[in-house]
N, C-alpha and C positions, 0 to 999 in steps of 0.2 A: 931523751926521756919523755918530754910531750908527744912526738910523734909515735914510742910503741903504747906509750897508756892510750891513745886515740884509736890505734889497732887492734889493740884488746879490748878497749871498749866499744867499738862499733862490731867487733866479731861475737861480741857478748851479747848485746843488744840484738844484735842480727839473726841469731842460733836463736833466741827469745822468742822474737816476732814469728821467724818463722815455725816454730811448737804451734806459739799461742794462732797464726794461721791456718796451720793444716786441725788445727783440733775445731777451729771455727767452720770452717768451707769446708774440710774432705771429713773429716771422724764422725764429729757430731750429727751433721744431716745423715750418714748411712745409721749411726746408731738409732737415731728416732724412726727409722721405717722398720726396725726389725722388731718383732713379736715384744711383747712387751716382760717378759722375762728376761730374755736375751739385753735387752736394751736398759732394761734398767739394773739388772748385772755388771755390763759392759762400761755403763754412765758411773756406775758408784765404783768401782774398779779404777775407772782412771781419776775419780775425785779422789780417790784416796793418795793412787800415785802423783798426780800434778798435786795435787794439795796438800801434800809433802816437801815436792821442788820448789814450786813456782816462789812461794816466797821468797825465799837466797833469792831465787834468780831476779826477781822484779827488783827486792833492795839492792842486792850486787849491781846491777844494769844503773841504779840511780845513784851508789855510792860511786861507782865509774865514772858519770855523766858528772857528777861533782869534781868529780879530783880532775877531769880536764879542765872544766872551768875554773877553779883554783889554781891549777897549774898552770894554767893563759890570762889571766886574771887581768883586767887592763885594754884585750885586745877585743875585735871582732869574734875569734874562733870564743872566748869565752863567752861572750854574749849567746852566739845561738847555742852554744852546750847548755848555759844556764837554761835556755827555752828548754832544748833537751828533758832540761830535770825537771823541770816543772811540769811536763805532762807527764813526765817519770809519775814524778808527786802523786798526780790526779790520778793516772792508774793505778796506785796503790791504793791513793785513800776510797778507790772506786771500786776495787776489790775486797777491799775489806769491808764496806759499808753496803753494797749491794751485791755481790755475788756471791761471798764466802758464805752469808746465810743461807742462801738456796744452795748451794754446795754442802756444806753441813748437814743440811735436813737429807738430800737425795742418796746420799753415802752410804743411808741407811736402810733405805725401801727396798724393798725385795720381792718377787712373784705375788709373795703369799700377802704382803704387809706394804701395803701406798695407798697416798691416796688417792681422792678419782681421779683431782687434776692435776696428774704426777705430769703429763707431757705438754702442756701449761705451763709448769712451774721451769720445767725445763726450757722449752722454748724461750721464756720471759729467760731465763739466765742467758742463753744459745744469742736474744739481741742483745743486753747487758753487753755482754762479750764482743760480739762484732761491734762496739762503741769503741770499746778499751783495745781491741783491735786495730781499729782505727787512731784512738791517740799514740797507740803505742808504733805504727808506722812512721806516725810524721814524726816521733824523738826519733827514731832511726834514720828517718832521713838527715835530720838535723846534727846527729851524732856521725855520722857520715859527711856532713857540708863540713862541722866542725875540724874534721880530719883531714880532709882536703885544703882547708883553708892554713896551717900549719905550713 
């Protein structure tokens, strides 16, 4: 039982990281060099769809990272899954207190209607994100050591 909830939640976490990477490194840098129509189309177009997803996905990934450390509770693997959650945690509460606003406001700009420092505002989200990018690597590492360690 420990060992497929470990497999399902490092395959969860994993499919995560890697979204939340390619939309950091490959999506986003091409979207900001393209005309500023296209781009702020494109930007509010996928806030709409990830800003749809991502939540499930980030509380799923941290309800996961929980039920292993509950389910090993006592041991080593629980210990680093709890680290896991915990940065779980922090990307959530970091999503919701610093990005979702700037995502909220951009969703809505369009050719005709932004303002001047629309790619500014993006940019400030674009590092935002490679932070939470970053926390959210080292849970998947750890939800990965977790799983080996089983």
């Amino acid at each position: 039982m420990a060992s497929v909830l470990a497999v399902v939640t490092a395959t969860v976490v994993g499919l995560m990281v890697g979204v939340e990477f390619a939309v950091a490194f490959v999506l986003n840098p091409i979207l900001l060099r393209l005309p500023v129509g296209a781009s702020l189309t494109a930007r509010a177009d996928g806030g709409r769809v990830l800003g749809r997803l991502m939540p499930f996905w980030y509380v799923g990934s941290l309800i996961l990272t929980a039920a292993v450390a509950a389910v090993t509770w006592g041991t080593s693997t629980a210990a680093t899954a709890l680290v896991a959650g915990v940065l779980l945690a922090i990307s959530v509460v970091m999503s919701v207190a610093l990005l979702v606003p700037i995502n909220n406001r951009s969703v809505t700009w369009t050719a005709e209607s932004h303002p001047d420092d629309w790619r500014e505002q993006h940019q400030r989200w674009d590092r935002l994100h490679h932070v939470r990018v970053a926390i959210i690597v080292a849970a998947f590492v750890l939800v990965v050591v977790a799983a080996t360690m089983l």
